[in-house]
VOMAR-7314 format. One record per residue (C-alpha): residue in three letters; x, y, z; chain. Coordinates in nm, 3 decimals, padded with zeros to 5 digits. Layout:
REM residues N
code ala; u X; v Y; w Z; unit A
...
This chain:
REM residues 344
code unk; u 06.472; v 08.174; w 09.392; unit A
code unk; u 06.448; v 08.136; w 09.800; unit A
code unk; u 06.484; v 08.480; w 09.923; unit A
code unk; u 06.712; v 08.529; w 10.187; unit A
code unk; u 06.611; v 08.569; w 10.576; unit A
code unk; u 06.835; v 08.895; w 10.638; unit A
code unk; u 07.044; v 09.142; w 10.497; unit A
code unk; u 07.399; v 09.216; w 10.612; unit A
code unk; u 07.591; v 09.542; w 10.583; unit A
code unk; u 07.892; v 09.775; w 10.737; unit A
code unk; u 07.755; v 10.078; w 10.872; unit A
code unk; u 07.927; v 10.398; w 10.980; unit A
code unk; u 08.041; v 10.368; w 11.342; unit A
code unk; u 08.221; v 10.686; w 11.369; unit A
code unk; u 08.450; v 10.866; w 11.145; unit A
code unk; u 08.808; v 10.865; w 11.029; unit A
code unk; u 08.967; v 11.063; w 11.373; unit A
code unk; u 09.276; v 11.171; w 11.108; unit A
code unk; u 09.421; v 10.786; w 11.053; unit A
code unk; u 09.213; v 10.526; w 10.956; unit A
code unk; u 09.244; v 10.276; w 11.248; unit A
code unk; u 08.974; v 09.998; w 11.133; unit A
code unk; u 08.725; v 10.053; w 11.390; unit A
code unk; u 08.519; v 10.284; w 11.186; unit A
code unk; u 08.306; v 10.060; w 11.041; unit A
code unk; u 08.032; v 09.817; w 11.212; unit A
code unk; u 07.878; v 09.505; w 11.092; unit A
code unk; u 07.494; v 09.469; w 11.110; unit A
code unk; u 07.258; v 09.241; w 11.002; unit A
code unk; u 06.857; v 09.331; w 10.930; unit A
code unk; u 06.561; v 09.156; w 10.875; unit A
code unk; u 06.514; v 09.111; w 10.453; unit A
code unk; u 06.245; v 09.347; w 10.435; unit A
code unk; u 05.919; v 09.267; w 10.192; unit A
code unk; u 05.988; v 09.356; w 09.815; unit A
code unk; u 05.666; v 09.548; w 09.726; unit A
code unk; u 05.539; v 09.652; w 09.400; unit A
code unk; u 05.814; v 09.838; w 09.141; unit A
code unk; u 06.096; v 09.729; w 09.412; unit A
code unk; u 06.370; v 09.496; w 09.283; unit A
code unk; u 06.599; v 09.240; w 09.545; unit A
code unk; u 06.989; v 09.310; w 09.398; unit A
code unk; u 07.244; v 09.069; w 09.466; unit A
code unk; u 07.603; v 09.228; w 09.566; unit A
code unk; u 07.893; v 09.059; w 09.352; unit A
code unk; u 08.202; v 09.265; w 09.337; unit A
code unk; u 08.221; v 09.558; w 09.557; unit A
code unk; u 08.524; v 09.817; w 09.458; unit A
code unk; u 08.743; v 09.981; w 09.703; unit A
code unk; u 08.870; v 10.373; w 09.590; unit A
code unk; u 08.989; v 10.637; w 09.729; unit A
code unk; u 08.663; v 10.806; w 09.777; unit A
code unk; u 08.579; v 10.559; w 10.018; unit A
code unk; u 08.782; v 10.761; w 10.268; unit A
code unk; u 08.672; v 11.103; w 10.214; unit A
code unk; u 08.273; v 10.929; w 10.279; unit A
code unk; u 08.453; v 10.809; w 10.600; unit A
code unk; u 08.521; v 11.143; w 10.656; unit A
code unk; u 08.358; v 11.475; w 10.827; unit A
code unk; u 08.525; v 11.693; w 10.483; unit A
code unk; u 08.201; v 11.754; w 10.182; unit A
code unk; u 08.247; v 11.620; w 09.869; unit A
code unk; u 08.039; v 11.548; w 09.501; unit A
code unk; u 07.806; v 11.341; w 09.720; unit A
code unk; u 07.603; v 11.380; w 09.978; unit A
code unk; u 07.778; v 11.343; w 10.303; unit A
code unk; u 07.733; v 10.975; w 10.506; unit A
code unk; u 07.584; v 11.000; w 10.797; unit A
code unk; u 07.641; v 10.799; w 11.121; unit A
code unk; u 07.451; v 10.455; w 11.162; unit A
code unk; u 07.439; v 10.501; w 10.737; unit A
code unk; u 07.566; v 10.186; w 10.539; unit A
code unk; u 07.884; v 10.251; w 10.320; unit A
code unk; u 07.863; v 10.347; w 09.988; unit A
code unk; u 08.073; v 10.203; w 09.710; unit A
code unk; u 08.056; v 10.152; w 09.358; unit A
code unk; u 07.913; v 09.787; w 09.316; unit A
code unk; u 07.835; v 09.466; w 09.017; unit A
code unk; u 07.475; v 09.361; w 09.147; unit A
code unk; u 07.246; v 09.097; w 08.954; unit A
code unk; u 06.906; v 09.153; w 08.953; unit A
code unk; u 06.789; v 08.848; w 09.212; unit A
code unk; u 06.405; v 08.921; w 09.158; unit A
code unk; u 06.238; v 09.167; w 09.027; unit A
code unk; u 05.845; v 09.348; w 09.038; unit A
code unk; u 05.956; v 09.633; w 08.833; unit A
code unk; u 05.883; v 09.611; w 08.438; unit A
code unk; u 06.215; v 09.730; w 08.316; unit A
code unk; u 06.442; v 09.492; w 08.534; unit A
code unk; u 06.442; v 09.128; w 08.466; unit A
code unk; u 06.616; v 08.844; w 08.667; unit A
code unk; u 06.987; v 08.758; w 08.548; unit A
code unk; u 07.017; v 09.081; w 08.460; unit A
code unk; u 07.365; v 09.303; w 08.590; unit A
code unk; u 07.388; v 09.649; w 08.713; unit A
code unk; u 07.670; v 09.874; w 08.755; unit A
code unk; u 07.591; v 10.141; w 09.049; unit A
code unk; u 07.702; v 10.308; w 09.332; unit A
code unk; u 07.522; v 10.167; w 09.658; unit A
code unk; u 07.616; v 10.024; w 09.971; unit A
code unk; u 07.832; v 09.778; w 10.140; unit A
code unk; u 07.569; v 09.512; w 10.173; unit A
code unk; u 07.503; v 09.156; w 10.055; unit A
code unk; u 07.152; v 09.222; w 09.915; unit A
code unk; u 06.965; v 09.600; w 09.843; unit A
code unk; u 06.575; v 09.640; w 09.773; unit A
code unk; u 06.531; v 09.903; w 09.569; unit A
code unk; u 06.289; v 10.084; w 09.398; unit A
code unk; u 06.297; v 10.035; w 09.063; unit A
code unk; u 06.214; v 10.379; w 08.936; unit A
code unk; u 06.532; v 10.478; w 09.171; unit A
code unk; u 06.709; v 10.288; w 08.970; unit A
code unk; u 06.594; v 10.377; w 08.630; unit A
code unk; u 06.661; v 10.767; w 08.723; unit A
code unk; u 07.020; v 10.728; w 08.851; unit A
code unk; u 07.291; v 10.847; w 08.622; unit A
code unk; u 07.522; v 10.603; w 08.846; unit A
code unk; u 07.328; v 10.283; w 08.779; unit A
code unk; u 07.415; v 10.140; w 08.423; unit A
code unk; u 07.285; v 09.794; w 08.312; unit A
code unk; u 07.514; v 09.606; w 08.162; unit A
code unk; u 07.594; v 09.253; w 07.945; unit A
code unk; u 07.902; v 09.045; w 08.011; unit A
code unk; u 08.083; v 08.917; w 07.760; unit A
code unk; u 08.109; v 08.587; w 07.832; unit A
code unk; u 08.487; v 08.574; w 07.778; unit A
code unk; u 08.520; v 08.856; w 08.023; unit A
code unk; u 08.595; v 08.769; w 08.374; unit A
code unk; u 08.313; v 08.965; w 08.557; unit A
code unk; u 08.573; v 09.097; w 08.802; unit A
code unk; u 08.731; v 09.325; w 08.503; unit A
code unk; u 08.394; v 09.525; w 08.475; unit A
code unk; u 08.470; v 09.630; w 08.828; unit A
code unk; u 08.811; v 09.713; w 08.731; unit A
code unk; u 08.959; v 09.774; w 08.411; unit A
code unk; u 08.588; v 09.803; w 08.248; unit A
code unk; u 08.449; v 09.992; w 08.511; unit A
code unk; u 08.487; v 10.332; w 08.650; unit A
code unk; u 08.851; v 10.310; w 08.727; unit A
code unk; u 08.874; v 10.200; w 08.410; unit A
code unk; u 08.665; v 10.515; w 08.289; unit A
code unk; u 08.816; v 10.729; w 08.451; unit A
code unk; u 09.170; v 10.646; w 08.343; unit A
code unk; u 09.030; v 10.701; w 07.970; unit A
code unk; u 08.882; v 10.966; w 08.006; unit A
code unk; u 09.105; v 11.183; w 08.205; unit A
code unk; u 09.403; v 11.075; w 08.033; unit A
code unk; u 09.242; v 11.113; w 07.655; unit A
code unk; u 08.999; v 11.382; w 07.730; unit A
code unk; u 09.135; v 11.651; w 08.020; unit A
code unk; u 09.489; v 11.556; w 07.916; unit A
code unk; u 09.430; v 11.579; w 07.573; unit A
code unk; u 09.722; v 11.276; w 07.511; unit A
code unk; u 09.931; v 11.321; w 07.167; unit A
code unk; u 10.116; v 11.014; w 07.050; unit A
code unk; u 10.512; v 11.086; w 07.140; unit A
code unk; u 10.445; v 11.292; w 07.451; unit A
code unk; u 10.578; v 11.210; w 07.761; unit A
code unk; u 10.354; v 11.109; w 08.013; unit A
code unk; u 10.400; v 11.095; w 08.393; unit A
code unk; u 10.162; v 10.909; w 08.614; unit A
code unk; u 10.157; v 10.877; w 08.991; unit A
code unk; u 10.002; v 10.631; w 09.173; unit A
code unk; u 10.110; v 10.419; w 08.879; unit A
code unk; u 10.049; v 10.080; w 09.036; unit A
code unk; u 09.717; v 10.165; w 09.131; unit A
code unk; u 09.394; v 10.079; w 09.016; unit A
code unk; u 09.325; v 10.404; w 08.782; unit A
code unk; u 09.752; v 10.455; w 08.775; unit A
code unk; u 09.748; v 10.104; w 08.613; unit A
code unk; u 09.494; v 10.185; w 08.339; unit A
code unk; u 09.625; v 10.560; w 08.282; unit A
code unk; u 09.941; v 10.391; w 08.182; unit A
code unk; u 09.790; v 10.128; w 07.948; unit A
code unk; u 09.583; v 10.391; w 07.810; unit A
code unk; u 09.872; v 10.664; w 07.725; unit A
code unk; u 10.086; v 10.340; w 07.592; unit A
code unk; u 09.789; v 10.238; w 07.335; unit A
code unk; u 09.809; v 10.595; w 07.226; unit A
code unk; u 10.182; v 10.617; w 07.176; unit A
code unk; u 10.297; v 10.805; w 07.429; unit A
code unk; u 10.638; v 10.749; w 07.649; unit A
code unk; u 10.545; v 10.647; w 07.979; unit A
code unk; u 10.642; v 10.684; w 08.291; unit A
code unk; u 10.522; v 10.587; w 08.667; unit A
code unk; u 10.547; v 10.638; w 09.037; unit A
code unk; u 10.501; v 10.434; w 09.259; unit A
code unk; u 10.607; v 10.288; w 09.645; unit A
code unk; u 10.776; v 09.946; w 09.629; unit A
code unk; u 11.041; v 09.783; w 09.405; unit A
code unk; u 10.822; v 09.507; w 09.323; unit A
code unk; u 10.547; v 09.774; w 09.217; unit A
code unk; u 10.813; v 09.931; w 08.971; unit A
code unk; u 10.948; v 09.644; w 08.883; unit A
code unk; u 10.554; v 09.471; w 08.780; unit A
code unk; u 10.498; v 09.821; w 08.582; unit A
code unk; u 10.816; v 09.792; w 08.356; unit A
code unk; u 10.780; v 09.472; w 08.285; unit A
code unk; u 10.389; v 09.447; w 08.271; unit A
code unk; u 10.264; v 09.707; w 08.197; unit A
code unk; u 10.580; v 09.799; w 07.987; unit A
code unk; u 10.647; v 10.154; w 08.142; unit A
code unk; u 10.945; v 10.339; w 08.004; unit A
code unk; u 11.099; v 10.390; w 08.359; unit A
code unk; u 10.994; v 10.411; w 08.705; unit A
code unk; u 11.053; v 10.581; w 09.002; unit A
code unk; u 11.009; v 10.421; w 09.391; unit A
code unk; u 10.943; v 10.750; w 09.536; unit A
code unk; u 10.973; v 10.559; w 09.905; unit A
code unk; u 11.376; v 10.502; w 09.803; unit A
code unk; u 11.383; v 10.857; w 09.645; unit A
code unk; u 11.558; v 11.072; w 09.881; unit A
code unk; u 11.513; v 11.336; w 09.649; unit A
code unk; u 11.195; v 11.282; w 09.445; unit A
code unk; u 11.245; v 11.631; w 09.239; unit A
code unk; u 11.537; v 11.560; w 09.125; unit A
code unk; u 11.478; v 11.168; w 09.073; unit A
code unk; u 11.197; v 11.293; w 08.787; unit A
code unk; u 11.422; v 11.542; w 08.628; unit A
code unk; u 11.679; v 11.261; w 08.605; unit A
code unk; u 11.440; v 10.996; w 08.459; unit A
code unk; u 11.285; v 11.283; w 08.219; unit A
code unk; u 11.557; v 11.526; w 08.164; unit A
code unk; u 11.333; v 11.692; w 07.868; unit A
code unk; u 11.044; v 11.722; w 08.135; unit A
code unk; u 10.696; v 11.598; w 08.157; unit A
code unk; u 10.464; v 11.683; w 07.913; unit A
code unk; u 10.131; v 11.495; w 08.104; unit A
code unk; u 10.163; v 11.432; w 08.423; unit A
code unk; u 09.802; v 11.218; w 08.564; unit A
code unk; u 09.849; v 11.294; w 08.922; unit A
code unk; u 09.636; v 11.007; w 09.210; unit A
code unk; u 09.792; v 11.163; w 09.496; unit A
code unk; u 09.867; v 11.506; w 09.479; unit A
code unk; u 10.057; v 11.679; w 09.798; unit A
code unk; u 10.432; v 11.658; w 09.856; unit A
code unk; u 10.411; v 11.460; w 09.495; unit A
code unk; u 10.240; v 11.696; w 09.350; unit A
code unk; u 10.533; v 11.935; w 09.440; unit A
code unk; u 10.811; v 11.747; w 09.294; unit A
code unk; u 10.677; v 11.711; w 08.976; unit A
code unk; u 10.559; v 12.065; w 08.936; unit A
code unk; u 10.958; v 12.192; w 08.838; unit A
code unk; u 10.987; v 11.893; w 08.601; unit A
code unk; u 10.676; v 12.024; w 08.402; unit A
code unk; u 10.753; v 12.156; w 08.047; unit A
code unk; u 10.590; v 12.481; w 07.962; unit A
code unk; u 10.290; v 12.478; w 07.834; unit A
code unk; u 10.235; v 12.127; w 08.007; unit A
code unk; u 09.921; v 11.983; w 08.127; unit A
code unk; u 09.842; v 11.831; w 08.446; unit A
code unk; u 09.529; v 11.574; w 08.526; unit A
code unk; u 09.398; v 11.570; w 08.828; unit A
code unk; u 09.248; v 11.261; w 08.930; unit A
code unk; u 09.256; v 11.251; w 09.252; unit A
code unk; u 09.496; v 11.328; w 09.558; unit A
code unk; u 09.494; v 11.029; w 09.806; unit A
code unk; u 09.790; v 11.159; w 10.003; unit A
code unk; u 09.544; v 11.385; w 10.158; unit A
code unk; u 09.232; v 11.250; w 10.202; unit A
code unk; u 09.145; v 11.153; w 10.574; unit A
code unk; u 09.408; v 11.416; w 10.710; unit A
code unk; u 09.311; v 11.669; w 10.939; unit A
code unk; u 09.554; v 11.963; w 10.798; unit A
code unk; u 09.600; v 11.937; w 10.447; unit A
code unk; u 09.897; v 11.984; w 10.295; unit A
code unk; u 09.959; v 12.337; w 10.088; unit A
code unk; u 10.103; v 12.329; w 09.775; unit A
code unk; u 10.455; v 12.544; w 09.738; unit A
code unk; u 10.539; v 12.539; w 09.377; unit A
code unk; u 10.178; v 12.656; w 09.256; unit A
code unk; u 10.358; v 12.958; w 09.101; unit A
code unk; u 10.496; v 12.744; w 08.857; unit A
code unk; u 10.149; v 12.726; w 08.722; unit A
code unk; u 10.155; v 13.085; w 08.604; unit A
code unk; u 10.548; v 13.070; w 08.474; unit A
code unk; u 10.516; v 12.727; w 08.261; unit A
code unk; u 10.166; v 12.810; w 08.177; unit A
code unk; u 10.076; v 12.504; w 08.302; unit A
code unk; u 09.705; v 12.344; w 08.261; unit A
code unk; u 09.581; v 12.163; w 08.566; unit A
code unk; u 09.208; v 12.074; w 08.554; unit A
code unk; u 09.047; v 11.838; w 08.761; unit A
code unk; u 08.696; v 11.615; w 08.658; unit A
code unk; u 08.485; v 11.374; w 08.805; unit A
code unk; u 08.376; v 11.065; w 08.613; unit A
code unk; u 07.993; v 11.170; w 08.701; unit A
code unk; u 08.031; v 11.489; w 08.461; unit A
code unk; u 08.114; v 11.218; w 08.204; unit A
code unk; u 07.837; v 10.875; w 08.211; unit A
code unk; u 07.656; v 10.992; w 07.907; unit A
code unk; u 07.998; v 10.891; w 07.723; unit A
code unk; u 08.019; v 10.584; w 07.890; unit A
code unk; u 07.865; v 10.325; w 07.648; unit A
code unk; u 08.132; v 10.397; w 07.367; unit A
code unk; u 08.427; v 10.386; w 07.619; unit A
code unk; u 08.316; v 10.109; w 07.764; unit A
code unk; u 08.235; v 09.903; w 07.408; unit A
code unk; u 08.603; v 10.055; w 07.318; unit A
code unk; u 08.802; v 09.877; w 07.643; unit A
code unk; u 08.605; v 09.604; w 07.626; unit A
code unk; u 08.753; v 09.516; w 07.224; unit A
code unk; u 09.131; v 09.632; w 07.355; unit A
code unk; u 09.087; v 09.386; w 07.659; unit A
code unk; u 08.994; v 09.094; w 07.438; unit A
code unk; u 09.248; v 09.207; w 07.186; unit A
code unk; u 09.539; v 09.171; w 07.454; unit A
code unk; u 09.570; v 09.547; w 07.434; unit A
code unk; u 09.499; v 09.556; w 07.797; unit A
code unk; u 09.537; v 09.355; w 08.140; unit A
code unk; u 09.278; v 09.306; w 08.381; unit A
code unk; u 09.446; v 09.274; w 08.767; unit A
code unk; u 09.300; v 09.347; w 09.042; unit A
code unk; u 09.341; v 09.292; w 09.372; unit A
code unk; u 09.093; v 09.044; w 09.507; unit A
code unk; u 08.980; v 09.005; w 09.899; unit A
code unk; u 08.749; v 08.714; w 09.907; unit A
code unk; u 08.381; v 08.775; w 10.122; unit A
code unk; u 08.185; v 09.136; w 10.227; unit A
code unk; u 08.261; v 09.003; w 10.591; unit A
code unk; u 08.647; v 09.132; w 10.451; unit A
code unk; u 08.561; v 09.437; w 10.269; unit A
code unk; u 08.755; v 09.675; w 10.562; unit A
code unk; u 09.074; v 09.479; w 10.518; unit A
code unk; u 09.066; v 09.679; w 10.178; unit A
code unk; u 09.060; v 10.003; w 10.352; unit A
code unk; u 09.350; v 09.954; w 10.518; unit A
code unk; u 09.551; v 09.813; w 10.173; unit A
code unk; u 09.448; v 10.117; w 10.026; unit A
code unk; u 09.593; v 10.316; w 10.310; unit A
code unk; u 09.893; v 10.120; w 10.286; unit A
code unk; u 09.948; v 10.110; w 09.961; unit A
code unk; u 09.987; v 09.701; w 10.001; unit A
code unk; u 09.848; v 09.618; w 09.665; unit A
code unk; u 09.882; v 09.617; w 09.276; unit A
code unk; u 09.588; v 09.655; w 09.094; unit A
code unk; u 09.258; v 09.774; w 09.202; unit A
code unk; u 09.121; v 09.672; w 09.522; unit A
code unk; u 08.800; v 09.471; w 09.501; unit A
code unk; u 08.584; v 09.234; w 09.726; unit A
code unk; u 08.450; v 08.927; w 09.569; unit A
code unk; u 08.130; v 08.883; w 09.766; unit A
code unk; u 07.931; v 08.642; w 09.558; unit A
code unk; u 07.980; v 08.472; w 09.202; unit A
């Protein structure tokens, strides 16, 4: 292969100042530097846009080391091995890994090797390759594992799931269907409730941006209260669901988007309820959980072919793009998970 002249990435400009405003990022392009014994060149293919990408925009610590100014952007990535002087990567191959907002990476390949976040991986070749950075990948994961794991799912329960249109909302709710369970989603938009009851096949829906009262919109929808609630966004939602738990209930904590890039977070006034319904609420991280991830993956990747699942996503087209996605995720102006298509 002809390898290219220069590399081009978004780098941190500055930090989120308590609302994203889309000048945080800044484009750069470097010289391709020389790839030297036991490196490897990766090609970028699909980039994924989360949540997390805002709290690495961000001044608050989290599970990873913090980003520094002038550093490129991490995100979780599909990368083909372009060329390789490392024994245990060939060219063709594909990589799943977390890395950075950039066209093309040289790496070492030892780095590589010893990163619990990098897993090499074989399409199926009637698998799009954007569902491995979707539904097969570590939204994907995550939505099986918290909802079948840390929820501990029973067929016949009823499950509540916020962020429901989202990317890990969207495969919670597939997930707790395939199991049995009655299902049931939040999300902001008509057409967002309206594509999970009649996609996804959802039990009933709330628009919690027409809810004037979203407490008692739950306890309407689930009158014999939530059983599993797999909470995205946490906050003021967080709150309304917390009186519509039934005792002994358990609550998943995914994630809490709501809050992340705010300056004063928001405090929780039901967390008594906790004690009095003998609630369990544990949160995870999909890191705690890769050794698993060959048999989960193997496992989606049958349902998927079998129809038992959907693959959509949300696709914006070119790495040149890939802060437009920021901004849907911000916005909540998207079904599916977010994802940048940055070479075939």
């Amino acid at each position: 292969m002809s390898i290219p002249a220069q590399i081009n990435s978004w780098v941190i400009d500055h930090y989120i100042k308590d609302k994203l405003d889309g000048s945080e990022l800044r484009w750069v392009s470097r010289p391709m530097p020389a790839i030297e014994s036991g490196q490897v060149l990766i090609r970028s293919c699909l980039l994924s846009i989360d949540a997390s990408n805002l709290l690495w925009l961000s001044e608050k610590e989290d599970y990873l080391p913090q980003l520094q100014i002038g550093d490129i952007m991490r995100g979780n990535i599909i990368a083909r091995i372009e060329y390789s002087n490392h024994p245990s990567f060939a060219e063709g191959e594909y990589i799943l890994s977390l890395q950075g907002w950039a066209d093309y990476m040289v790496i070492d390949g030892d780095a590589l090797l010893n990163n619990k976040l990098t897993i090499k991986f074989k399409p199926h070749p009637q698998v799009p390759l954007d569902a491995y950075i979707g539904t097969l990948g570590i939204t994907g994961w995550s939505a099986y594992i918290g909802m079948m794991e840390i929820g501990r799912l029973k067929a016949g329960e009823r499950v509540l799931i916020s962020g429901a249109a989202g990317a890990t909302g969207i495969m919670a709710a597939q997930i707790a269907k395939a199991a049995g369970a009655k299902v049931y989603g939040l999300a902001g938009g008509a057409d967002k409730c309206r594509f999970l009851e009649e996609t996804i096949k959802l039990d009933g829906t709330i628009d919690y941006k027409a809810a004037e009262d979203l407490q008692g919109a739950i306890l309407q929808l689930i009158p014999d209260g939530v059983q599993v609630f797999f909470d995205n966004v946490g906050g003021e939602t967080l709150d309304a669901v917390l009186p519509n738990m039934c005792i002994n209930g358990r609550i998943v904590a995914s994630g809490s988007v709501s809050q992340y890039g705010r300056s004063e977070q928001y405090g929780i006034k039901k967390l008594p309820l906790i004690t009095s319904k003998r609630l369990r609420m544990e949160g995870f991280l999909i890191l705690d959980h890769l050794h698993e991830i060959n048999a989960v993956l193997a496992t989606m990747e049958e349902w998927l072919l079998e129809g038992k699942l959907i693959n959509k996503n949300y696709i914006i087209h070119g790495l040149e793009n890939a802060p437009d996605g920021l901004a849907k995720l911000t916005s909540g102006g998207n079904i599916g998970k977010l994802a940048v298509y940055i070479k075939s």
